[in-house]
ZAMARGU-4260 file (C-alpha; in steps of 0.2 Angstrom, whole numbers, plus 5000, padded with zeros to 4 digits):
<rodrens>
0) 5062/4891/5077 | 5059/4907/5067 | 5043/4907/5059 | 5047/4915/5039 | 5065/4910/5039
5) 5069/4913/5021 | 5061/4930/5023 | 5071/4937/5037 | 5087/4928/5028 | 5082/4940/5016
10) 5078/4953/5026 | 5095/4951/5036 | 5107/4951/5022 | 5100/4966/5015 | 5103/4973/5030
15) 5120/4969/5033 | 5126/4972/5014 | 5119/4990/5013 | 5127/4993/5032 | 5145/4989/5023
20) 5139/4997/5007 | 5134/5014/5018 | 5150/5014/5027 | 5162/5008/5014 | 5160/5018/4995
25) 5174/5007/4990 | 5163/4992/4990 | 5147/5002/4985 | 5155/5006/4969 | 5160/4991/4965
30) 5142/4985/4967 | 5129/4994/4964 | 5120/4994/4945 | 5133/5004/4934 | 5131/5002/4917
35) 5145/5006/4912 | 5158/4994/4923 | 5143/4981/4917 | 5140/4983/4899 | 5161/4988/4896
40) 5166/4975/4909 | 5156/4963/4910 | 5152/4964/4929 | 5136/4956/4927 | 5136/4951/4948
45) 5130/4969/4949 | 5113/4962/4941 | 5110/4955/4959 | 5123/4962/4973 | 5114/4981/4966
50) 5098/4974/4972 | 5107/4972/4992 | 5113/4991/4993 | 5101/5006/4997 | 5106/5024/4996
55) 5100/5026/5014 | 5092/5020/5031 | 5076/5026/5024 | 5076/5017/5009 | 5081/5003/5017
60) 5069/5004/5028 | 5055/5007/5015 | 5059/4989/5005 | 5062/4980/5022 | 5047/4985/5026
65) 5037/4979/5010 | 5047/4963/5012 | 5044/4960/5032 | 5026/4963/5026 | 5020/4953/5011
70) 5036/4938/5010 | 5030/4930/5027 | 5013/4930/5018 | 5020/4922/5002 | 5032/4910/5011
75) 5018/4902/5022 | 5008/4901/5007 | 5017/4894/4992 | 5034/4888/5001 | 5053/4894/5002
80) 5059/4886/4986 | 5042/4896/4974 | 5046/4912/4987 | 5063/4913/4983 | 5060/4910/4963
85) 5047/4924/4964 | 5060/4935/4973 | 5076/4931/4962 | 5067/4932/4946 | 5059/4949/4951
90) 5074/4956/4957 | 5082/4949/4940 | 5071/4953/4926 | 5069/4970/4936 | 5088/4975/4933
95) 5085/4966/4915 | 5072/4978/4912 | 5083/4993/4918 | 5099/4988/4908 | 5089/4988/4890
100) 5082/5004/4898 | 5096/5013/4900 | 5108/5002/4891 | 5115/5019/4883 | 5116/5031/4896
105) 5134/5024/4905 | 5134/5034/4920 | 5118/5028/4923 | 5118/5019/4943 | 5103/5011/4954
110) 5103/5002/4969 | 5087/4993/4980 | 5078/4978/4982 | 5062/4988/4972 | 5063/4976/4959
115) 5062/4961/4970 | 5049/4969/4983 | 5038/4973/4968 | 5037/4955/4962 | 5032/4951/4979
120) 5018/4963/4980 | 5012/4959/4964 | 5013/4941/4967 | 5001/4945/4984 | 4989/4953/4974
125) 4986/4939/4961 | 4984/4929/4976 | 4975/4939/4985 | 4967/4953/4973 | 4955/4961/4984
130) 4964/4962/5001 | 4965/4980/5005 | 4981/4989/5005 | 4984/5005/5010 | 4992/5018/4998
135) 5004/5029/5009 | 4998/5022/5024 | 4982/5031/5022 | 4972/5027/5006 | 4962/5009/5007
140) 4963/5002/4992 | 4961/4985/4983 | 4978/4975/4982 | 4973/4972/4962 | 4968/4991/4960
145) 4984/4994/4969 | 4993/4983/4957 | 4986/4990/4940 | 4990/5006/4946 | 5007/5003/4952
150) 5011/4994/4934 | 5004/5011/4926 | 5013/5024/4935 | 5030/5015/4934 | 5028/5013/4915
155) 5023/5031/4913 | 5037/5036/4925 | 5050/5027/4918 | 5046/5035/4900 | 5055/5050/4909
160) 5071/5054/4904 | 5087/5057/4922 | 5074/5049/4933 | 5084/5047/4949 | 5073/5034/4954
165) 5073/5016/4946 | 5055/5014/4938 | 5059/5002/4924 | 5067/4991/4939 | 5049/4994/4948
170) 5040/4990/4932 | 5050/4973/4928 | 5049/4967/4943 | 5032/4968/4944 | 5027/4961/4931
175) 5038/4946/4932 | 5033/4944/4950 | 5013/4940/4943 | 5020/4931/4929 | 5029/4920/4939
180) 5014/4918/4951 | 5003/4911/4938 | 5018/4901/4932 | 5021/4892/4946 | 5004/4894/4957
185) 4993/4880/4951 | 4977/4887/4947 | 4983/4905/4953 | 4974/4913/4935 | 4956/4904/4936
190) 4957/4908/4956 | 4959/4927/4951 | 4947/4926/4938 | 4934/4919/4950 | 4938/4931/4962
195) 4935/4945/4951 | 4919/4937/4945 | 4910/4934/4960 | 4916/4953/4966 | 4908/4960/4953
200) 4892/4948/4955
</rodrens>
């Protein structure tokens, strides 16, 4: 009986939808988040089949990673059904956030589960806020220092205009991931609060 098994479903279907989507462009096309084929077309299934491709094995790997390493966490802790909320609505308000974003540039294409794994990690550090975390593998840091500085950076660098790389999608998800969290975690605000009190004495 596996352990986290809304978290490998997860893990698996990403998996095997960016295998198809690497070795088929046909059906990467017709998925990933295009705003064109979505604002002109109407394709809003691109909102949430976008967030199941990756450009690569590496990026892939990156997100699978995140997921492996914080969802078993938030499973065990608060349940498949608020898990799964936590990880839809990231991964949707994420691609929400993008599509006003860049609503006006039509070529404009993303693909990755960033928005979803950066709800997850957020909603970790709202649970968790002073659970060190390591920045590039290396740096220890707090998970809420983490967080504040991860909601900065993707503001600032979604503020740049061609960025390859889908910071509003990071920034969204994020912050819909601790919203949720305090939404649907009872006493999940006056648990961080106290946390933070009693850090700082």
């Amino acid at each position: 009986m596996m352990e986290y098994p809304v978290t490998i479903s997860l893990i698996a279907a990403n998996v095997l939808v960016s295998l198809i989507g690497l070795s088929n462009r046909a059906f990467f096309e017709d998925n990933n988040f295009w705003i064109a084929p979505i604002r002109e077309g109407r394709q809003w299934w691109r909102f949430v089949t976008s967030a199941f491709l990756h450009v690569n094995s590496t990026h892939l790997l990156i997100n699978m990673f995140v997921l492996w390493q914080f969802g078993g966490v938030l499973e065990r802790e608060l349940g498949a059904t608020t898990f799964l909320i936590i990880y839809f609505g990231s991964l949707f308000a994420g691609n929400a956030w993008e599509y006003i974003d860049k609503r006006d540039q039509p070529d404009y294409r993303a693909v990755g589960a960033s928005g979803a794994t950066s709800g997850i990690v957020l909603a970790f550090s709202v649970l968790a806020p002073f659970a060190v975390l390591y920045l590039l593998f290396i740096l220890p840091m707090w998970a809420i220092v983490a967080a504040v500085l991860f909601i900065s950076v993707s503001f600032f660098l979604s503020q740049r205009p061609n960025t390859m790389i889908a910071h509003g999608a990071h920034l969204g998800g994020a912050l819909t991931g601790a919203a949720l969290t305090f939404l649907l975690v009872p006493g999940a605000w006056s648990a961080l609060l106290a946390q933070i009190a009693e850090r700082l004495g």
